[in-house]
N, C-alpha and C positions, 0 to 999 in steps of 0.2 A: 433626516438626522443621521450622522454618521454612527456606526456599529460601536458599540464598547468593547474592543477588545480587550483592552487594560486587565480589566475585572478576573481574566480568565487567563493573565498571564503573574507568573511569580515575580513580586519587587524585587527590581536590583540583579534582573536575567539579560535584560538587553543591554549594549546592542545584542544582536543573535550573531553566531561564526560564520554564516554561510555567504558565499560570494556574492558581488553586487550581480543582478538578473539570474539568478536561481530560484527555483520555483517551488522551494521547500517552503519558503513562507508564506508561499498562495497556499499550499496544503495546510499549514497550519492555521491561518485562519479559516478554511473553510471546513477545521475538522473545528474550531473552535462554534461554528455555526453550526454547524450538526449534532456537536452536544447541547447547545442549547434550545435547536429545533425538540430534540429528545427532551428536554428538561431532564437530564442526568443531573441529577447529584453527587458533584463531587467528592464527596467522603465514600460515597460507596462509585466509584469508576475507577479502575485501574487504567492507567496507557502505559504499555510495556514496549521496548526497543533492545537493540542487542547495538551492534557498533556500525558507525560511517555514520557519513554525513546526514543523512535521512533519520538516523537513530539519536541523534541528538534532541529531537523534538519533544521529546514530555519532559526535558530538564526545562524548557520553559511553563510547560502547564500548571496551575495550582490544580492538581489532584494528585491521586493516590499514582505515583511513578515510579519507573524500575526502568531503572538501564543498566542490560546484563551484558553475560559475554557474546563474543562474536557469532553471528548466526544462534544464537539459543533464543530470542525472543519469542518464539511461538513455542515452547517447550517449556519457558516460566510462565506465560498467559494459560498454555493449558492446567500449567499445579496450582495456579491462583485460582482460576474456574471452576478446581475439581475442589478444591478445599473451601471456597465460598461461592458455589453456584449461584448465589444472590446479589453478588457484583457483575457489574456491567464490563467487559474488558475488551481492552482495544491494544490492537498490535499494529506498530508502525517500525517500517525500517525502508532498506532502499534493496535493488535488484542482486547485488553481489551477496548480502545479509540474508535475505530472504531466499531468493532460491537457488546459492551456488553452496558456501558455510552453511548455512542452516535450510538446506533444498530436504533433507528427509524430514525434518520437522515438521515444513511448511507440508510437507506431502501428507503425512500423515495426521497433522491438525484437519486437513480437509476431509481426510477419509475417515475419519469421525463421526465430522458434523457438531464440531464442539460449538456450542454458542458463543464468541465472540466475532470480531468483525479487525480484519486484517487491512492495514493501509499498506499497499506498496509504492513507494515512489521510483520508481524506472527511470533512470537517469542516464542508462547504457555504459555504468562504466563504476570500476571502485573510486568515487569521488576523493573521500580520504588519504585512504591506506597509499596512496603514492598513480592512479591513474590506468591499472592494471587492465588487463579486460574482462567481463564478466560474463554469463551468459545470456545477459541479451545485449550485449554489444553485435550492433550488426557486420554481418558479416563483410569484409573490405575495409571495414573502419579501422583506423589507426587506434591502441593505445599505448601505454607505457612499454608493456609486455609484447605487444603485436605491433613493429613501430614499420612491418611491410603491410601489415590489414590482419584483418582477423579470418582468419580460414575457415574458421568454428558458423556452422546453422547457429541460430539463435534460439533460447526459448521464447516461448509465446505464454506467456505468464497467467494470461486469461484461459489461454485451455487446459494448461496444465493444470489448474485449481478445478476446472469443470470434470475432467479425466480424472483427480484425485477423489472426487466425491463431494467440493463444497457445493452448497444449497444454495447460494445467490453469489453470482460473480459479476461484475462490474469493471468497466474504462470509460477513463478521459483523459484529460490530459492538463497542463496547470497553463493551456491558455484559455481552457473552460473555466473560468472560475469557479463562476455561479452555478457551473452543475456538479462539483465536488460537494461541497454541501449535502446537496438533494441526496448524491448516490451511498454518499458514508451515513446520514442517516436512514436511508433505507437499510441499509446494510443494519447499522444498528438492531432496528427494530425486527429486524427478522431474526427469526429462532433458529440459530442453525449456522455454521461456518458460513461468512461473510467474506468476501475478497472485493478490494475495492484497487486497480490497478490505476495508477497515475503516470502518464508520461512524461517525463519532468527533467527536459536537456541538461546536461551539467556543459554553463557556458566557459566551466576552467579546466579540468580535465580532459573533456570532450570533445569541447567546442573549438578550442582553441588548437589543438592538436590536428583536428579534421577541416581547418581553415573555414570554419563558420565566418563570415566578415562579423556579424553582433548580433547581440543575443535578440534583436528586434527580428533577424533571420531566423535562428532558432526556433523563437516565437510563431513564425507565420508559417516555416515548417511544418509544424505541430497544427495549425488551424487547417493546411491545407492537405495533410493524409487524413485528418479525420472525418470518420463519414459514420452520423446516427445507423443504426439498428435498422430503423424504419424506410431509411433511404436508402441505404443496402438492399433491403428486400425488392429494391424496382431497379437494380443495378445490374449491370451483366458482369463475367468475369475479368473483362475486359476493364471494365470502368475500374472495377476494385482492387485493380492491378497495381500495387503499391501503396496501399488505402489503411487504416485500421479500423475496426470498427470502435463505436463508443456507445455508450448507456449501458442500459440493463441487457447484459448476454448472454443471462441464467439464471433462472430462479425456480424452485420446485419446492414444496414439503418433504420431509423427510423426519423420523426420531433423533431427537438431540440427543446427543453422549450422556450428559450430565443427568438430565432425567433417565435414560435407560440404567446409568448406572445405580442411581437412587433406589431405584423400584429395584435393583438385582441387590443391593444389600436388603432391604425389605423384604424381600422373600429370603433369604439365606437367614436372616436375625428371625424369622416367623418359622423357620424348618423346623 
């Protein structure tokens, strides 16, 4: 029996803006399986975004949604956390949002360890705002801004959330489908800053700029650098030579924010 997506999308949002074979919409349904994997309740889950193309995605959700300004989404998810620690909150946007405009945010939401669970879709490039280039545009690739290649190292989105202090970091990519799902609710369920990375070609800005023939290239792209956690570990440097990893690429315990902070008005209201 096919999935009900419907249910869990707002009447009267589709179609969605995003271009034909872009992989915003894989993410979006497989964050919609994830809240339902969790059984969240949507009166109590916030999904929070800031601007581009990626940030568009909770105006289609029926839940509790916020789309703010540019790069501030993990700086409203964190005042939403901190003012109702009993809501579930989720942060989605795309690579320029996330860690160029809003890069101390994101940095700082991890070095926390605030309980939410961050979606980033990596598209390599400012899909919207006109094609720009972002910091994980790889380096040689053409964009708007860079129309001889990009000079710039790239960030690496997964370590930088592991380097900032989140407690579970996560990649795939939107030709995994069915493992976005898995990894955003695990992410969910863990206590503790969540980062779940998505690599997600933009086949109009990007693609077409960088002489992709179709986004079916794109596509097998994307299936052919990725390489599991597990199969990396039996790989040499060699093999991994142009590879990314995928699944679970960090996970540890650590004190939530919001509970430390609880217990520190608690003791200050009991001095």
């Amino acid at each position: 029996m096919a999935y009900d997506y419907e249910k869990s999308i707002r009447p009267g949002k589709l179609p969605h803006i995003w271009c034909p074979g872009c992989g915003h919409g894989i993410v979006l349904k497989g964050l919609i399986r994830a809240m339902d994997t969790c059984e969240l309740d949507r009166d109590k889950t916030a999904v929070v975004s800031g601007i581009g193309c990626a940030s568009r995605l909770p105006g289609y959700l029926d839940a509790c949604t916020l789309h703010t300004a540019h790069g501030r989404a993990a700086a409203f998810a964190t005042g939403i956390k901190m003012a109702k620690p009993e809501m579930t909150v989720l942060c989605v946007g795309g690579d320029g949002d996330g860690t160029a405009i809003g890069g101390n945010h994101f940095i700082h939401a991890c070095r926390r360890n605030i309980n939410m669970t961050y979606v980033i879709m990596n598209n390599y490039i400012y899909g919207m705002t006109g094609g720009q280039f972002s910091p994980c545009t790889p380096t040689g690739m053409k964009a708007s801004t860079t129309p001889y290649g990009n000079p710039d190292p790239i960030f690496d989105i997964s370590k930088l959330a592991i380097g900032a202090g989140a407690t579970y970091v996560a990649r795939t990519t939107a030709f995994h489908a069915t493992q976005i799902d898995k990894l955003i609710a695990e992410g969910i369920k863990h206590k503790g800053m969540a980062v779940i990375e998505v690599l997600d070609d933009c086949p109009t800005s990007y693609g077409r700029r960088n002489k992709f023939r179709s986004v079916v290239e794109m596509m097998k792209r994307l299936k052919d650098i990725a390489v599991p956690v597990t199969a990396a570990a039996k790989m040499t440097d060699e093999q991994l030579e142009g590879k990314v990893l995928t699944g679970v690429l960090f996970k540890e315990e650590r004190p939530e924010y919001t509970e430390q902070y609880a217990q520190l008005i608690q003791r200050v209201q009991g001095a």
